[in-house]
Backbone as a printed PyTorch tensor [residue, N CA C, xyz], in Angstrom:
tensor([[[  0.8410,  -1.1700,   0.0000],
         [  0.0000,   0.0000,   0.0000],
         [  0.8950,   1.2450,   0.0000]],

        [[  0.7160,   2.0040,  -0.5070],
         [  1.4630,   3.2390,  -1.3550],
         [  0.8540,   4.2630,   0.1720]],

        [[  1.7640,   5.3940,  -0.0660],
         [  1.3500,   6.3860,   1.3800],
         [ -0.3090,   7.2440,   0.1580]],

        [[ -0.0860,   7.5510,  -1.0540],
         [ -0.8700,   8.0240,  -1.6090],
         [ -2.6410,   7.5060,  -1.1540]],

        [[ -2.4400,   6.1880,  -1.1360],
         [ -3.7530,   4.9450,  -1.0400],
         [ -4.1840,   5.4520,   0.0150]],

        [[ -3.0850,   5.1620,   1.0970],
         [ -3.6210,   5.6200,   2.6340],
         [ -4.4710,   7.1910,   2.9460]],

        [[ -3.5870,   8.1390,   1.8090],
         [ -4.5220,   9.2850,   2.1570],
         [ -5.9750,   9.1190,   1.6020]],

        [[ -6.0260,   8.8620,   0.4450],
         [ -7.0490,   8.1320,  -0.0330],
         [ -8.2200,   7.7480,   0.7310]],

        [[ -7.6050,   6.4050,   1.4570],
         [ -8.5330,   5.4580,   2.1760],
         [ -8.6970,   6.4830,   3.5070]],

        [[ -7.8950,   6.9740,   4.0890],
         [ -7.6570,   8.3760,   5.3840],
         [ -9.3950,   9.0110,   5.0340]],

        [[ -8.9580,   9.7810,   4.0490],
         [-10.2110,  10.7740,   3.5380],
         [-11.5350,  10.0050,   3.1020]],

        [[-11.6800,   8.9770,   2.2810],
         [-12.9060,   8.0310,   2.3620],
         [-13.1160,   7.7420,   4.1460]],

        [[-12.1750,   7.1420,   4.7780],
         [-13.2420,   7.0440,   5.9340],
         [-13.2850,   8.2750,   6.8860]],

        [[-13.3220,   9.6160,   6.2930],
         [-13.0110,  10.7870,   7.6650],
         [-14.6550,  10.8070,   6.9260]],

        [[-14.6360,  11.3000,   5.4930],
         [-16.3920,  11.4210,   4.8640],
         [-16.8550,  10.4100,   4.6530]],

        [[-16.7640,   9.4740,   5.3540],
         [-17.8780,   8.2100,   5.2870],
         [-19.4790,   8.0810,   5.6700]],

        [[-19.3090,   8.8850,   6.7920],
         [-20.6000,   9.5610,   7.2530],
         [-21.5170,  10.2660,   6.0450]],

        [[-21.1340,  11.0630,   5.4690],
         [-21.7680,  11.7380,   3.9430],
         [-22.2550,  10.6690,   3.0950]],

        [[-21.6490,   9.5450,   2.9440],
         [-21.6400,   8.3860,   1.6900],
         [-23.1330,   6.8400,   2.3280]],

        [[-24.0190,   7.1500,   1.2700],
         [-25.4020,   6.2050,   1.8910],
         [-24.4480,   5.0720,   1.7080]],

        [[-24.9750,   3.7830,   2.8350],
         [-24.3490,   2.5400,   2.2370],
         [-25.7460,   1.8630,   1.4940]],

        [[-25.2030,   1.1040,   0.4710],
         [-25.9290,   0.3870,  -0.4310],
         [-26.3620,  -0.9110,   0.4510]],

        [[-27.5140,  -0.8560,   1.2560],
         [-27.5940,  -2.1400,   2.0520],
         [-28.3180,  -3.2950,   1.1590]],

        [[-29.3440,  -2.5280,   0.0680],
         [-30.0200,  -3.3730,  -0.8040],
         [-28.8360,  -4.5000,  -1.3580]],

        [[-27.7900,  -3.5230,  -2.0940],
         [-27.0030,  -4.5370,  -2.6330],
         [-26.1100,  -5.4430,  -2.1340]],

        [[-26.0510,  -5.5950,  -0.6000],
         [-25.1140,  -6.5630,   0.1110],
         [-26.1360,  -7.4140,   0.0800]],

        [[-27.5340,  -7.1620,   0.7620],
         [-28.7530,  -8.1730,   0.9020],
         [-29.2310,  -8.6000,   0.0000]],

        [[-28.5720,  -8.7860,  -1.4490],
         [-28.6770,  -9.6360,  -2.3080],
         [-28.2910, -11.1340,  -2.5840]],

        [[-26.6700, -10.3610,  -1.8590],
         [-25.7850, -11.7070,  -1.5270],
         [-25.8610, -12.3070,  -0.4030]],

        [[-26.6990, -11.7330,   0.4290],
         [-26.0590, -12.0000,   2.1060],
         [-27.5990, -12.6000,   2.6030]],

        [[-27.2630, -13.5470,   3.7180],
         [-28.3570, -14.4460,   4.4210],
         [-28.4920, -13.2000,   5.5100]],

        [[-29.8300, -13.1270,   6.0780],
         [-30.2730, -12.3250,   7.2070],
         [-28.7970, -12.1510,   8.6740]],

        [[-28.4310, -13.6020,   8.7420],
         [-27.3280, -13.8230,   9.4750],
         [-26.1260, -12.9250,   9.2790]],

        [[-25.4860, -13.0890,   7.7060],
         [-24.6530, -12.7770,   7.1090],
         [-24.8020, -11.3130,   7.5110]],

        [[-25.7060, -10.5400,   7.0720],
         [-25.4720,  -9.4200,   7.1410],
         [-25.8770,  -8.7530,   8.4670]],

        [[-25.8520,  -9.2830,   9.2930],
         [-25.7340,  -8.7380,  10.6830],
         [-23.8310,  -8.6630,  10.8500]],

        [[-23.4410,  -9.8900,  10.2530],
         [-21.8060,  -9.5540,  10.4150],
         [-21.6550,  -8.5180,   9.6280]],

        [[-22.3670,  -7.9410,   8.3640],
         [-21.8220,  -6.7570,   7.3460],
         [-22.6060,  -5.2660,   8.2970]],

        [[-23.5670,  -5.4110,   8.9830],
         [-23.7640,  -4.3310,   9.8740],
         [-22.9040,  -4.0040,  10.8570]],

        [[-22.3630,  -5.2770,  11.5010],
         [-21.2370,  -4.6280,  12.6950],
         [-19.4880,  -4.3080,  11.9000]],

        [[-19.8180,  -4.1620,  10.8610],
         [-18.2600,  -3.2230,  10.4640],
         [-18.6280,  -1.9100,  10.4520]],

        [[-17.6180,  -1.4100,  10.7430],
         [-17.9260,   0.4100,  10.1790],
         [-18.2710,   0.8950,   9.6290]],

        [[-18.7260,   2.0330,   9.3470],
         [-19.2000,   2.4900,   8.2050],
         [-18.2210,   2.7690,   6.6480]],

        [[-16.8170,   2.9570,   7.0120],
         [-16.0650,   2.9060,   6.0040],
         [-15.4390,   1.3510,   5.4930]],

        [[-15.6520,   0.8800,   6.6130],
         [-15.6030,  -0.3720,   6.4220],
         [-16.3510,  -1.2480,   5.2510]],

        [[-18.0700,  -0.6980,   5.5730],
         [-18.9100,  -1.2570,   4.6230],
         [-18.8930,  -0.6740,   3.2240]],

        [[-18.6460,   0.6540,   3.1250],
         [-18.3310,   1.2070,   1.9690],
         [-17.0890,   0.6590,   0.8540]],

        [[-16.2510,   0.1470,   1.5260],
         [-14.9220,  -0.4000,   1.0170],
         [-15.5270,  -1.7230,   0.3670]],

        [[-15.9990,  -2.6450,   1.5960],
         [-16.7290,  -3.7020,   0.7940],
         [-17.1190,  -3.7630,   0.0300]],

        [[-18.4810,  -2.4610,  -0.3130],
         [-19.0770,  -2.7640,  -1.2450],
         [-18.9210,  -2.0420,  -2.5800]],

        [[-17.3710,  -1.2210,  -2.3470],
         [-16.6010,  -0.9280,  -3.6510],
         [-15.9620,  -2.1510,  -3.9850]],

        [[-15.4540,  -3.3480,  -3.0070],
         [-14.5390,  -4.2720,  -3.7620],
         [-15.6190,  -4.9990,  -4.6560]],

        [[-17.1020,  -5.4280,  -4.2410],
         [-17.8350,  -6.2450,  -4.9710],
         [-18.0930,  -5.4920,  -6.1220]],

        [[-18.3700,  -3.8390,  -6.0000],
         [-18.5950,  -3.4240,  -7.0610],
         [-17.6290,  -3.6860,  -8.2620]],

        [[-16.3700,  -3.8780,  -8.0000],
         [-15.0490,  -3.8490,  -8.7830],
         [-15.2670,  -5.3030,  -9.5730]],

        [[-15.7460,  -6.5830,  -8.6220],
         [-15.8230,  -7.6010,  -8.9950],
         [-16.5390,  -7.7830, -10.4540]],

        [[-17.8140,  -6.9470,  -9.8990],
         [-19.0930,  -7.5430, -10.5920],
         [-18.7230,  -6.6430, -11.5020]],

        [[-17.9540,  -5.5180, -11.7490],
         [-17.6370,  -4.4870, -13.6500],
         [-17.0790,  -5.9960, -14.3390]],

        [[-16.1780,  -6.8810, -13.5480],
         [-15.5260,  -8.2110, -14.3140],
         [-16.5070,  -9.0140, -15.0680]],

        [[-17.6160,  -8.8240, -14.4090],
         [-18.5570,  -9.7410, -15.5600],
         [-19.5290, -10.4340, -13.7940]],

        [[-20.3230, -11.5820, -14.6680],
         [-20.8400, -12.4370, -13.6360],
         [-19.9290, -12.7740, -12.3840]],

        [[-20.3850, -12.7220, -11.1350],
         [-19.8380, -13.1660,  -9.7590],
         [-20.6580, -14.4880,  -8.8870]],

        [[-19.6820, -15.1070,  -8.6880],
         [-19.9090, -16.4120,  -7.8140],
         [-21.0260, -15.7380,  -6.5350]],

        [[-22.1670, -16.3340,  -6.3210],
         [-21.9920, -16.2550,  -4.3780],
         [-21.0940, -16.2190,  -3.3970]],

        [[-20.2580, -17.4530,  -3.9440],
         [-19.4270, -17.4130,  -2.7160],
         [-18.5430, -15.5880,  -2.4010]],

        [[-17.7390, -15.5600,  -3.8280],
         [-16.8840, -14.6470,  -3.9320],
         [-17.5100, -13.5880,  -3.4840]],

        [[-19.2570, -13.2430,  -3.9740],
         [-20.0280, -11.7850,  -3.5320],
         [-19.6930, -11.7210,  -1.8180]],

        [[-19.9740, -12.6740,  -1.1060],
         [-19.8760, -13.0570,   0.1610],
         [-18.6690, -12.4970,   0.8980]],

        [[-17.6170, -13.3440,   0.3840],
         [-16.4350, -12.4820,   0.5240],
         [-15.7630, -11.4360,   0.4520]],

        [[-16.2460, -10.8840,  -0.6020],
         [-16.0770,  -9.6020,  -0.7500],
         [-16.5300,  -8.8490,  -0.1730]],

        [[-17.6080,  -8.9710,   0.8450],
         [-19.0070,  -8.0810,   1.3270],
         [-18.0780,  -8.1000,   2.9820]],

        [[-17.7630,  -9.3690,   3.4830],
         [-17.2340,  -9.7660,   4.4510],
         [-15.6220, -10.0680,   4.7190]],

        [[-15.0200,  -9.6750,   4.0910],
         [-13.3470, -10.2710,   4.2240],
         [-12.8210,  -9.4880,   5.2230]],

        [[-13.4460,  -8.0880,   5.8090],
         [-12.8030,  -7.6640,   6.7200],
         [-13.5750,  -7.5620,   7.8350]],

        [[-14.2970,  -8.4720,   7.7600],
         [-15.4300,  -8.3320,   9.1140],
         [-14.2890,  -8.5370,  10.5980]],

        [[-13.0200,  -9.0380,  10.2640],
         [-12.5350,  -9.3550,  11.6210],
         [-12.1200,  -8.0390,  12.4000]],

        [[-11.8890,  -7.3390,  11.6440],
         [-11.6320,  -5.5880,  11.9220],
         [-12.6240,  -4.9290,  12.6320]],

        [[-13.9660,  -5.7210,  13.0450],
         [-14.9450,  -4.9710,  13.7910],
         [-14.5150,  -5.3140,  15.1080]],

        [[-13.6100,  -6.3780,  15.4290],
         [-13.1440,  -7.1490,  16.5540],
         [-12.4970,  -5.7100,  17.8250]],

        [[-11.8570,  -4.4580,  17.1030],
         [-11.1200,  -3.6980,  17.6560],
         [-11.7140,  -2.8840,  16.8280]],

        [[-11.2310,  -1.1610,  17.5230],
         [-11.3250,  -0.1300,  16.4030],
         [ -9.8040,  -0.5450,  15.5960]],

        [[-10.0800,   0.2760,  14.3480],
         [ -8.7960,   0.4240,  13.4840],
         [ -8.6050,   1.3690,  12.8780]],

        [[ -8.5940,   2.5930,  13.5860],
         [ -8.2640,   4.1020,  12.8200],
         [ -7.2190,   3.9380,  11.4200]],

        [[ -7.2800,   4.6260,  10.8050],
         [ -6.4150,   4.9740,   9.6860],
         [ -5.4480,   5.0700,   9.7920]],

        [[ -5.0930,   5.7690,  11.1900],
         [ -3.6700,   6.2820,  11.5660],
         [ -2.7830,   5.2000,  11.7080]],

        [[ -3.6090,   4.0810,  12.8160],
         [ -3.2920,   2.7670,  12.8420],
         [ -2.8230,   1.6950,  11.6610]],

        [[ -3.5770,   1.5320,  10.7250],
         [ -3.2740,   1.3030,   9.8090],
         [ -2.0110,   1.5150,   8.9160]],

        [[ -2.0070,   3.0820,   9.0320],
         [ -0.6500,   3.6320,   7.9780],
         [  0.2580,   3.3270,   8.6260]],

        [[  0.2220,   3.3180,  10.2230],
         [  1.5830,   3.0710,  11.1280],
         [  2.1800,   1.4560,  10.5900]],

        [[  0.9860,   0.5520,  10.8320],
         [  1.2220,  -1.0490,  10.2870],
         [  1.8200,  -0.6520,   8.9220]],

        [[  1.5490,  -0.3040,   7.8200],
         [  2.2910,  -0.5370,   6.6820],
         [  3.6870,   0.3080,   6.5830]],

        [[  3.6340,   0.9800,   7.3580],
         [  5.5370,   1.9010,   7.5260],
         [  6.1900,   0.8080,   8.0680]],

        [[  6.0900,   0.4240,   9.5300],
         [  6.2310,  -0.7140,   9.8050],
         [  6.8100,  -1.9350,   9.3520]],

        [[  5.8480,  -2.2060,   8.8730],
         [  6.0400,  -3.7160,   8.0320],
         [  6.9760,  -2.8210,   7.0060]],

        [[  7.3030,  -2.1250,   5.9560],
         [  7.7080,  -1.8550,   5.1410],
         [  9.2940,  -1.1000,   4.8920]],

        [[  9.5910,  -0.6930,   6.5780],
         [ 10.6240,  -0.2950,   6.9510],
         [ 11.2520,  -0.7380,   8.1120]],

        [[ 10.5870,  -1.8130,   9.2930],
         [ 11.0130,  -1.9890,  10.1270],
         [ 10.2830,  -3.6110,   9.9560]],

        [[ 10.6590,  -4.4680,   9.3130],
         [  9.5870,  -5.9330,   9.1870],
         [ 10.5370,  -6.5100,  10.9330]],

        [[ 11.1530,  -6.7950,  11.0990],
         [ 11.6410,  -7.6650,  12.2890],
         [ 10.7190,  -6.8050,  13.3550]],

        [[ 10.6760,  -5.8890,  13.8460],
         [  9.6330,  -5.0740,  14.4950],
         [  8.3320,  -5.2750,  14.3220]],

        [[  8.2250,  -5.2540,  13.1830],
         [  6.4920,  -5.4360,  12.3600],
         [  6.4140,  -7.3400,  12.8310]],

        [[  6.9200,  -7.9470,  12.8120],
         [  7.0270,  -9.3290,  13.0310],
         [  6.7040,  -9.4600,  14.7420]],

        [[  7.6680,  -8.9280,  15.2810],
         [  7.4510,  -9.1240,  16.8510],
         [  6.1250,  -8.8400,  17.2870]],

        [[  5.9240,  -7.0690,  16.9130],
         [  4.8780,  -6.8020,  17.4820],
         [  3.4630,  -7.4340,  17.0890]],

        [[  3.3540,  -8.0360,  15.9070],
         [  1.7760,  -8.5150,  15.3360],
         [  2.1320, -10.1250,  15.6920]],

        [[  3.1200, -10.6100,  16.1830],
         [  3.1190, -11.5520,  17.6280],
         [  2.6500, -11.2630,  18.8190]],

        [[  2.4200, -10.5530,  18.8940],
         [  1.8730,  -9.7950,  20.2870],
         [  0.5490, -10.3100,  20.9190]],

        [[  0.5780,  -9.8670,  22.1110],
         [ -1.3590,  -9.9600,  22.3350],
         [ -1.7740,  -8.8540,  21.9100]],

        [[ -2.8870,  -9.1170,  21.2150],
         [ -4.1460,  -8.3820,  21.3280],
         [ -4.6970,  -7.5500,  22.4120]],

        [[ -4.5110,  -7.7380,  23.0710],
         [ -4.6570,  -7.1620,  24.5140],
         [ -3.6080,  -6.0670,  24.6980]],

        [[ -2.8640,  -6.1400,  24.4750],
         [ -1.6990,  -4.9280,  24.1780],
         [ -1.7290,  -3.9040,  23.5770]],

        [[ -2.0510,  -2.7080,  23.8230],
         [ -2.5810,  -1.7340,  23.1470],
         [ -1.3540,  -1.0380,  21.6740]],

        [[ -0.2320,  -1.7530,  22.1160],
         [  1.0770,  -1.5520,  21.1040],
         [  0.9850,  -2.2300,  19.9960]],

        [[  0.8270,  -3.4530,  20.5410],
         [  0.7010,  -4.6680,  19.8690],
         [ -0.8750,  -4.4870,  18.9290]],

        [[ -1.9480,  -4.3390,  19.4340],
         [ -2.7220,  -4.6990,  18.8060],
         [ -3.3390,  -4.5690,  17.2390]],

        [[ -2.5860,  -3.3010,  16.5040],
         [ -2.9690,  -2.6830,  15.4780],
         [ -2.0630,  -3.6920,  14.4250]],

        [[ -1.1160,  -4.4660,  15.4110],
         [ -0.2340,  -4.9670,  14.2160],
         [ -1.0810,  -6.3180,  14.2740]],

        [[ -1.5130,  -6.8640,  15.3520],
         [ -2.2880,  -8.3470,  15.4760],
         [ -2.7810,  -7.9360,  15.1320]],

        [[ -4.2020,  -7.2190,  14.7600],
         [ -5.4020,  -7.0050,  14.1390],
         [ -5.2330,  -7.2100,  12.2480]],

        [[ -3.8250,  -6.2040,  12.1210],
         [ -3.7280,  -6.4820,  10.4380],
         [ -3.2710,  -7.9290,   9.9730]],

        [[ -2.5020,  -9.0310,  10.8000],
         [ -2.5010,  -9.9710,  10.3450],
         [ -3.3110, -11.1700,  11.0970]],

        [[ -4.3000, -10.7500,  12.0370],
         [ -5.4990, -11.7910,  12.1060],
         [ -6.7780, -11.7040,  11.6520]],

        [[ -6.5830, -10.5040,  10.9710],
         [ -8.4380, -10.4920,  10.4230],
         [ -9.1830, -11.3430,   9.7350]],

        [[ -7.9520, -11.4630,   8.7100],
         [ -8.7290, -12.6960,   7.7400],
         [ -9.5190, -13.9290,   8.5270]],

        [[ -8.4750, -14.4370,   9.5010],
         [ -8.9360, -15.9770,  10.1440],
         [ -9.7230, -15.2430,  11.1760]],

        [[ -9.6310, -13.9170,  12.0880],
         [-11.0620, -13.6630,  12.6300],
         [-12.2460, -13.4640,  11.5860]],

        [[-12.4230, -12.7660,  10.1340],
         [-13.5390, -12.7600,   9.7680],
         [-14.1520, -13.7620,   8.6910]],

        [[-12.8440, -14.9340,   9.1050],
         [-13.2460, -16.2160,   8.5190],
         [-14.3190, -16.9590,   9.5430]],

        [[-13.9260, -16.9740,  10.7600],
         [-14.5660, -17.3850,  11.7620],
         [-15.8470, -16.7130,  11.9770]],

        [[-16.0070, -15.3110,  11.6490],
         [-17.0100, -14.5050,  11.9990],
         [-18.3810, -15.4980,  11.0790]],

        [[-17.9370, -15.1340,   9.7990],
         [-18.4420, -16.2880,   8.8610],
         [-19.0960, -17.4250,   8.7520]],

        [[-18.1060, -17.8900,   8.9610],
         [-18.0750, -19.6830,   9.2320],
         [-19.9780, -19.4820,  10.3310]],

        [[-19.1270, -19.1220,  10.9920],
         [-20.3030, -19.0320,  12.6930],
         [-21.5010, -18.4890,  11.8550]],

        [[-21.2570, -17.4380,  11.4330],
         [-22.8350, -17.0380,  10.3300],
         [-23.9010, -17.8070,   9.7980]],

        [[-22.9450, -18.8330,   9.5610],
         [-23.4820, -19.6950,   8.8190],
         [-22.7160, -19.5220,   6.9040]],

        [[-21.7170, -19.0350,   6.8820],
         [-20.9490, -18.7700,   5.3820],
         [-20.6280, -19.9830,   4.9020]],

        [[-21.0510, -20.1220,   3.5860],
         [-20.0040, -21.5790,   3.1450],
         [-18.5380, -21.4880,   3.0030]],

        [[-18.1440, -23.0990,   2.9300],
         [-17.0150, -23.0580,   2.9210],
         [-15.8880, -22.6730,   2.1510]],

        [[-16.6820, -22.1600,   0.9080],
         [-15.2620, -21.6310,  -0.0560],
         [-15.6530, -20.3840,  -0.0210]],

        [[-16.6410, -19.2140,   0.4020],
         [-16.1040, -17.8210,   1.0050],
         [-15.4800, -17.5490,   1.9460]],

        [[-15.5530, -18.8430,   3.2060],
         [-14.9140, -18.5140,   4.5220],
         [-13.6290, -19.2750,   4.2030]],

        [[-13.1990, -20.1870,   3.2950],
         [-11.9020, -20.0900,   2.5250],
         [-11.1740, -18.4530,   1.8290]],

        [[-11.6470, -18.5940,   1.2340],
         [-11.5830, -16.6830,   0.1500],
         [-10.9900, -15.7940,   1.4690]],

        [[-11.7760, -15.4750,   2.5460],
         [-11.9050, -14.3910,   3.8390],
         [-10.5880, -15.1250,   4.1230]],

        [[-10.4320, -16.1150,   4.4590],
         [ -9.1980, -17.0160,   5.6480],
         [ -8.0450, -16.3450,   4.6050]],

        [[ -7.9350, -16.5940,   3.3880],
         [ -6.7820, -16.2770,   2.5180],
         [ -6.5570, -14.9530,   2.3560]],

        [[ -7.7580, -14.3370,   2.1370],
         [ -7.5870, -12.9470,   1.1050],
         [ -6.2940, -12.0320,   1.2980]],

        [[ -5.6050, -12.0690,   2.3190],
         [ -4.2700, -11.6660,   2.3060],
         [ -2.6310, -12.2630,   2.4640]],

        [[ -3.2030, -13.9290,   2.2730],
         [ -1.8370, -14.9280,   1.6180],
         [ -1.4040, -14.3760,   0.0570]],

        [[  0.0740, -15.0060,   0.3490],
         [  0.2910, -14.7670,  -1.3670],
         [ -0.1380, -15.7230,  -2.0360]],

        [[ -0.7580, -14.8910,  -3.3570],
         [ -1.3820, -16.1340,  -4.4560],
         [ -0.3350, -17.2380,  -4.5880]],

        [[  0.9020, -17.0980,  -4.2540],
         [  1.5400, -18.3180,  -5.4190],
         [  1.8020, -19.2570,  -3.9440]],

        [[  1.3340, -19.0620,  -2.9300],
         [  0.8890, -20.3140,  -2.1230],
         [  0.1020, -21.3040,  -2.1070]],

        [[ -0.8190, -20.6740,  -2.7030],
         [ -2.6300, -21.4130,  -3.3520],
         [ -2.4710, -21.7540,  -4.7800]],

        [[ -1.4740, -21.1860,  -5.7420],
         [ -1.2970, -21.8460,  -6.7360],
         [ -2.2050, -22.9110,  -7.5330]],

        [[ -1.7520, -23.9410,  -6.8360],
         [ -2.6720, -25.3380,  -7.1740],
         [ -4.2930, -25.6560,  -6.5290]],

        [[ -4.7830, -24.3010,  -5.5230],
         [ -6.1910, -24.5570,  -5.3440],
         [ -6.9140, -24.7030,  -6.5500]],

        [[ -8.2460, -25.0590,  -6.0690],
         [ -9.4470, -24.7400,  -7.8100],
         [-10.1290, -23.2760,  -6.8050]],

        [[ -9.9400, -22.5860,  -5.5710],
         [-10.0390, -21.4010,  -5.8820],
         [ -9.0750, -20.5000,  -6.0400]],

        [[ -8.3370, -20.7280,  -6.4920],
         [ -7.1070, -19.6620,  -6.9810],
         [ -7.6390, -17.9640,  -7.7700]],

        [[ -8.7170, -18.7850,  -8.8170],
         [ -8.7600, -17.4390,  -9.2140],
         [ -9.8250, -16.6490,  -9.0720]],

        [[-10.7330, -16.8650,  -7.5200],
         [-11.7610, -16.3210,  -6.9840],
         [-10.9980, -15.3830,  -6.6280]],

        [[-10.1750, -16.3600,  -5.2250],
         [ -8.8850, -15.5980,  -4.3020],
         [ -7.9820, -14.0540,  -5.0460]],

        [[ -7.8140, -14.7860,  -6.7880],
         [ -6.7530, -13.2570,  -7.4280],
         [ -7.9490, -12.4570,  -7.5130]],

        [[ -9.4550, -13.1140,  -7.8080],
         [-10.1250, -11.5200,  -8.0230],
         [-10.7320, -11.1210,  -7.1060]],

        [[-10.3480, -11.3820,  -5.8490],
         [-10.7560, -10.5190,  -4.3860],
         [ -9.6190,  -9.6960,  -3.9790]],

        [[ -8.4530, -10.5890,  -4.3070],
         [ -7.3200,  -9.7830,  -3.9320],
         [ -6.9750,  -8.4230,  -4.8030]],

        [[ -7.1940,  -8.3240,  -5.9600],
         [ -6.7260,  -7.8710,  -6.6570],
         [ -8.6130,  -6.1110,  -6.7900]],

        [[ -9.3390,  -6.6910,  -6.6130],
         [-10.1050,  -5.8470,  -5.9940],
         [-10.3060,  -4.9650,  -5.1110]],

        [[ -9.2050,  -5.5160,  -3.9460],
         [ -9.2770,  -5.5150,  -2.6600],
         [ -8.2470,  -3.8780,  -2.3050]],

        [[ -7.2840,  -4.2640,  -3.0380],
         [ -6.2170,  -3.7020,  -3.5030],
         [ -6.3020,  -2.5540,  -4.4200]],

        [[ -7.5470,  -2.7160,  -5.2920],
         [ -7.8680,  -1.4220,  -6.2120],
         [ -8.4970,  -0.9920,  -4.9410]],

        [[ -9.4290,  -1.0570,  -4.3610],
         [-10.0350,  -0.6100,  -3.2890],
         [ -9.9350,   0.2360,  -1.5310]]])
């Protein structure tokens, strides 16, 4: 993530409040359940989501599963707040100090130092779990568990190329 993105994403969630969320179009994809997990994210939170699905669906036809995922991949982020600031700190971090960035997102959660760095590398498997528990099937709460592995780990899945077009959404997003 580029410092540019961050101001970006900074300013989308300072006016997030201004921006309606599209609830019709998550509750297309989403079970009554489901979208009680897409209500308890933030409000910039949900907006992001439902720019990544939007990104999906310009690609042409979209899976369920993948809509799912996309709607939900960061539901684990409702677990804690996660200011922006927080955020940009994690990617300086990781990007200039990784043995640091390593220790601390070892950390507890419970650690108020620690936690911004655990939060960026447990969300996936928290809002896989969030999921799962929802009642999500198993190859969106696959998609959520991955969405921030590297593709050429999954390589040989048969969802490989759900996974590149969440990631790669995710990332325009």
């Amino acid at each position: 993530m580029t410092a540019s993105y961050r101001i970006r994403q900074g300013l989308r969630a300072l006016f997030a409040f201004s921006q309606p969320v599209d609830d019709d179009l998550a509750a297309a994809f989403l079970t009554p359940t489901l979208m009680h997990v897409f209500r308890s994210l933030r409000r910039s939170e949900q907006l992001h989501s439902l720019k990544v699905l939007r990104t999906i669906q310009s690609q042409g036809s979209i899976s369920p599963d993948l809509a799912v995922a996309a709607l939900l991949h960061d539901a684990g982020k409702s677990r804690y707040p996660f200011p922006v600031w927080q955020k940009t700190l994690v990617v300086l971090v990781r990007a200039f100090l990784p043995r640091l960035f390593t220790r601390l997102s070892s950390g507890s959660e419970r650690n108020l130092l620690c936690r911004p760095f655990v939060l960026s590398v447990q969300h996936p498997a928290w809002s896989a779990d969030q999921v799962a528990a929802a009642g999500g099937s198993a190859t969106a709460v696959w998609l959520i568990a991955h969405h921030a592995d590297p593709l050429d780990r999954w390589a040989d899945h048969p969802c490989v190329q759900l996974l590149k077009q969440l990631r790669d959404a995710d990332d325009t997003n």
